[in-house]
Structure formats: structure tokens, C-alpha cells
N, C-alpha and C positions, 0 to 999 in steps of 0.2 A: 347546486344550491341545497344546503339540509332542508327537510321537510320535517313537521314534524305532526303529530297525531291530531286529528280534528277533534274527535269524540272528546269531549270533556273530561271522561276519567282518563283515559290513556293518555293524553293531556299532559295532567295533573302527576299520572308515576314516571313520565318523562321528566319532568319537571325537580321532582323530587331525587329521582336518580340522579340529576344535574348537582342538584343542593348537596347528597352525600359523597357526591366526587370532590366539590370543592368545602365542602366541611366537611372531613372526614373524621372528629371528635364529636359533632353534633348532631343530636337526637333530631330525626326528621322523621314526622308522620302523616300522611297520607291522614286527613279527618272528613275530607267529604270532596267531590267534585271542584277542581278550582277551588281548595284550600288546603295550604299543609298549616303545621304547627312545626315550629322549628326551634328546640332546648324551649319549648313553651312558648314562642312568641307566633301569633297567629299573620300567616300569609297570604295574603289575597290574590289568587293568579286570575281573575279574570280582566284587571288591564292587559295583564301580559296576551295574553290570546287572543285580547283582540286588536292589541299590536302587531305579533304577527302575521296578522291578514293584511297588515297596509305594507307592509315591511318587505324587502328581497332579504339584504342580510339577517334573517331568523337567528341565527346562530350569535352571529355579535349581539344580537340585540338578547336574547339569553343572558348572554353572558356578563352582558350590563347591567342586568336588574340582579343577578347572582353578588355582581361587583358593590353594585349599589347598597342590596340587603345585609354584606356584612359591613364595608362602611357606614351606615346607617347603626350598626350594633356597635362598631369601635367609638362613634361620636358619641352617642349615648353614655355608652361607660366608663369614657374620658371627663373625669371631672376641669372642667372649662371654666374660668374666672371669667365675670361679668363682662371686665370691659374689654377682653380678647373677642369677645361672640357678640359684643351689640349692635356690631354694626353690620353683622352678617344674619340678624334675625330678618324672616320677611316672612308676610300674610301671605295666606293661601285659601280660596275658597274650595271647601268639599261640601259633599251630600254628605246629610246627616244622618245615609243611610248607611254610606260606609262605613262610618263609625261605628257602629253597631257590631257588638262581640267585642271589641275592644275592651278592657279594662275602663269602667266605670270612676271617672273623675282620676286618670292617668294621666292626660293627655291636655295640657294645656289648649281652650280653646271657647270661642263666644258665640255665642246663636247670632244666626242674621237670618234674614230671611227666604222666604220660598222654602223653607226644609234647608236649610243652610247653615255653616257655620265654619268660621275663620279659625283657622287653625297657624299657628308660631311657626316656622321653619328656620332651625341653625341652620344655612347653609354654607357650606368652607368647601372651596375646589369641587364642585359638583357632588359634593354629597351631602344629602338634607335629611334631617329629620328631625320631627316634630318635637316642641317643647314639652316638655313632663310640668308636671304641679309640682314635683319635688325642685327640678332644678331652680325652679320662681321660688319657694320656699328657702334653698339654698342663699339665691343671691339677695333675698329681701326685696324683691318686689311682687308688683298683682300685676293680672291680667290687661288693667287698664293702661298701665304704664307701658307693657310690653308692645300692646295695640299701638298706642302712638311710634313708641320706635319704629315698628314694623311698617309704617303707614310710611315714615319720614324716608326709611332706606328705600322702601319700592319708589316715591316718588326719584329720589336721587338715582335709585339702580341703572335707569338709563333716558336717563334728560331728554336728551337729543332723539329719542323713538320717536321715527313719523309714521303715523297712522296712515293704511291704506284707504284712499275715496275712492269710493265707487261714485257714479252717475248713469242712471238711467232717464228715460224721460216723463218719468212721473215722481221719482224719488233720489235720495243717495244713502248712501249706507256708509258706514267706515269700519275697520277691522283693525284688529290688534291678530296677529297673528306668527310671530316669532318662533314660536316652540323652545322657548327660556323655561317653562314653567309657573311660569306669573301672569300669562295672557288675561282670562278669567279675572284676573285677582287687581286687574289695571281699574273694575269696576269701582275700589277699596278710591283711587285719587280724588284730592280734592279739587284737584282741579280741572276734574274731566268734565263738568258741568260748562266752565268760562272756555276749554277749548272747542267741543263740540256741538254747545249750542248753536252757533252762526253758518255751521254748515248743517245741521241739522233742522234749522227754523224752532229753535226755543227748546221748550222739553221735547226728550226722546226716551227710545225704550234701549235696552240693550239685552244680547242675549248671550249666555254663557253655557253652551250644551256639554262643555269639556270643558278640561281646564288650558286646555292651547287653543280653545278658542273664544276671541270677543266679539260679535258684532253691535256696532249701535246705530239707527236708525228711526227715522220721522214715526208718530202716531199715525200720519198719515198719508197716504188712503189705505183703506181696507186692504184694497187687494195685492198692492206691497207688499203687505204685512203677511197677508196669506203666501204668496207664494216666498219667503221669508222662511215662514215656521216652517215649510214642508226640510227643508234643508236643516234647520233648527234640529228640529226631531230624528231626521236619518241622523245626525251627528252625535245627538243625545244615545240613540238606539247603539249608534256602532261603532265609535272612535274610544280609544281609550279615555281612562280618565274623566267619565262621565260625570255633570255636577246636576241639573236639572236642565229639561226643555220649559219649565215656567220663563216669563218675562220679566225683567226689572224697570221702574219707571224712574227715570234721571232729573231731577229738576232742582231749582237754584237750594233749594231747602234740604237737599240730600234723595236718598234713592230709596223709594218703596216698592212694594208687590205689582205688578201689571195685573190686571183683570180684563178682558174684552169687555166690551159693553152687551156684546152680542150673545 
């Protein structure tokens, strides 16, 4: 089984050594702990690392974020006509923290809440990447239009997805948890309210510590909910793909902030 470096910088020149094997015309720099800069585009390896803490095959799974990365550069700089890619556009929830060092208004994308915000994904054969301002430019549309599509494909992407119930004897929960890359982002349906109110008892909260995972679940009792977050928050701490451990609150009127009362 390859192993590979814990320390964060050694990490990182592992990493980077990987990226100049398989682009061998492309500028790769080493800028800081869990980040290169690649022919100028900044890379974030701290999913990757904490991927390979959950992961046996290390190696394949390398290799698919390498795979992924320059896919990700050929879809981008493949000019794409509207209506080849509209129906492979879909929403994605990120932390707004990620975003940050990115190019300032690059990046197709809408605030939502808790520190949040909905970002475009082309996605064709497993490889996604995020919409530009320019290609919405290109095709003459805005942000809001893109949002609906994006809403209409995740709804259609997989109709028939049965949610997991849980039951215990004070509550139930239900989970969305696929690993598609849209778990998270199922919070975006409209009709998540009229499915999971009747096993929920009315409104509920849902939580999204990553983006492969959804739980939603009753207000109440307290103590549900408490031993909930604890799990919430390891997931937020140490799963890739982190989005936030805050709460969202579900109800017929659309979905806001959680706050405890406590």
C-alpha cells in the first residue's frame, strides 16, 4: 500500500513531484503548505490529505485528483456552446472560505447562507468545473437563469434517490449520502420540504459538514440534536470537502440560518 507523507509540507512536495511527472510542460510551485500554484492556477491540497486518511488505495486516489485537475483545465479551455452543457450544469454548495485567493469575480457563483455560497458546476463524464463569468458572458446569460437550470438538472439527476431513515426512540434522521458529489447541495430541492416534512414532524434542520454529506432531522429534543452535532462537527473537522458545521432550518417558505435558542 503507498504511504505517503503526513507532515503537511512533505505532503505538499510529494504532491507537487506527482503534478510535474504528469505535466511535464507545466509550471508547478510549491507557495505554501497544502498549496501549489500550477502555470498560475492555485491548488488546494488540503481535501486531498484528508482524503487520504479515509482512503487504502492513496495512490489511485492521487491520481484522480491529478486526472481530475487537468480535466478540469481542458473543460475550461474548451469553448462549449450553450446548449451542449445545459443540461450538465449543476449547483454545488461551498464554504466561502474556500473561495478565498481565488480570482475575485472569476468564478460564477451566489451567496447563500451560514458563510455559503452556490457555485455552477459543467459537469460531462466525471469531470467538473466551475462556471467563469466570462463563459455566462459568452453565452448571454446571468447568474439567475444559470440557478434555475442548475436547480432543475439536480432535481432530474436522480429522481428515484431514496433517502436513508434512520429511527431511534426519541427521534429520526434521514441522510442523503451517495458520494455523487451533490449530497450537500440536495439542500438546493424544492421539494425537500413536501418529502421530509411527514417523517420529520413539520419543519426540520439539516446539516451539511461536507459536501458528501446530508443529514436532516427534527428540532426536536435537545438532546438529539446534541449528540447530532457531535458527529456534525467531527465530519466538518475531518472529511474532505468541508462546507460548514452551522445548521440550516427547512420549512415550507424555503430554508434559513439555525440558531439554538440555547
Amino acid at each position: 500500500m503507498t504511504r505517503l507523507p503526513q507532515e503537511p509540507q512533505a505532503f505538499t512536495d510529494f504532491i507537487a513531484q506527482r503534478f510535474r511527472q504528469e505535466m511535464r510542460t507545466a509550471s508547478v510551485q510549491v507557495t505554501k503548505p497544502l498549496e501549489l500554484l500550477v502555470d498560475g492556477e492555485r491548488v488546494d491540497l488540503d481535501d486531498l490529505q484528508r482524503a487520504v486518511r479515509t482512503e487504502d488505495e492513496v495512490g489511485e486516489l492521487v491520481q484522480r485528483f491529478i486526472d481530475a485537475f487537468i480535466g478540469s483545465r481542458r473543460l475550461m479551455d474548451t469553448p462549449l456552446p450553450f446548449d451542449v452543457v445545459k443540461s450538465k450544469i449543476m449547483p454545488q454548495i461551498r464554504s466561502l472560505d474556500r473561495l478565498r485567493g481565488t480570482r475575485p469575480g472569476f468564478i460564477a457563483a451566489q451567496p447563500f447562507i451560514n458563510d455559503t455560497v452556490i457555485l455552477y458546476m459543467i459537469d460531462i463524464n466525471g469531470a467538473a468545473t466551475p462556471l467563469s463569468t466570462e463563459q455566462l458572458i459568452r453565452w448571454g446569460v446571468d447568474v439567475d437563469q444559470i440557478d434555475l437550470i442548475a436547480r432543475q438538472n439536480l432535481a432530474a439527476f436522480r429522481p428515484e434517490l431514496e433517502l436513508q431513515l434512520f429511527r431511534s426512540d426519541d427521534a429520526s434522521a434521514a441522510l442523503f449520502n451517495t458520494g455523487d458529489g451533490y449530497d450537500a447541495s440536495r439542500l438546493l430541492l424544492e421539494q425537500l420540504y413536501c418529502k421530509l416534512s411527514p417523517e420529520l414532524g413539520g419543519n426540520f434542520l439539516v446539516a451539511i459538514p461536507t459536501r458528501d454529506v446530508f443529514i436532516a432531522f427534527p428540532q426536536q429534543p435537545p438532546q438529539f440534536i446534541e449528540r447530532l452535532r457531535k458527529r456534525i462537527d467531527d465530519d466538518f473537522q475531518s472529511l474532505p470537502y468541508p462546507i460548514t458545521s452551522d445548521l440550516f432550518l427547512v420549512t415550507l417558505d424555503g430554508v434559513a440560518p439555525w440558531r439554538d435558542a440555547a
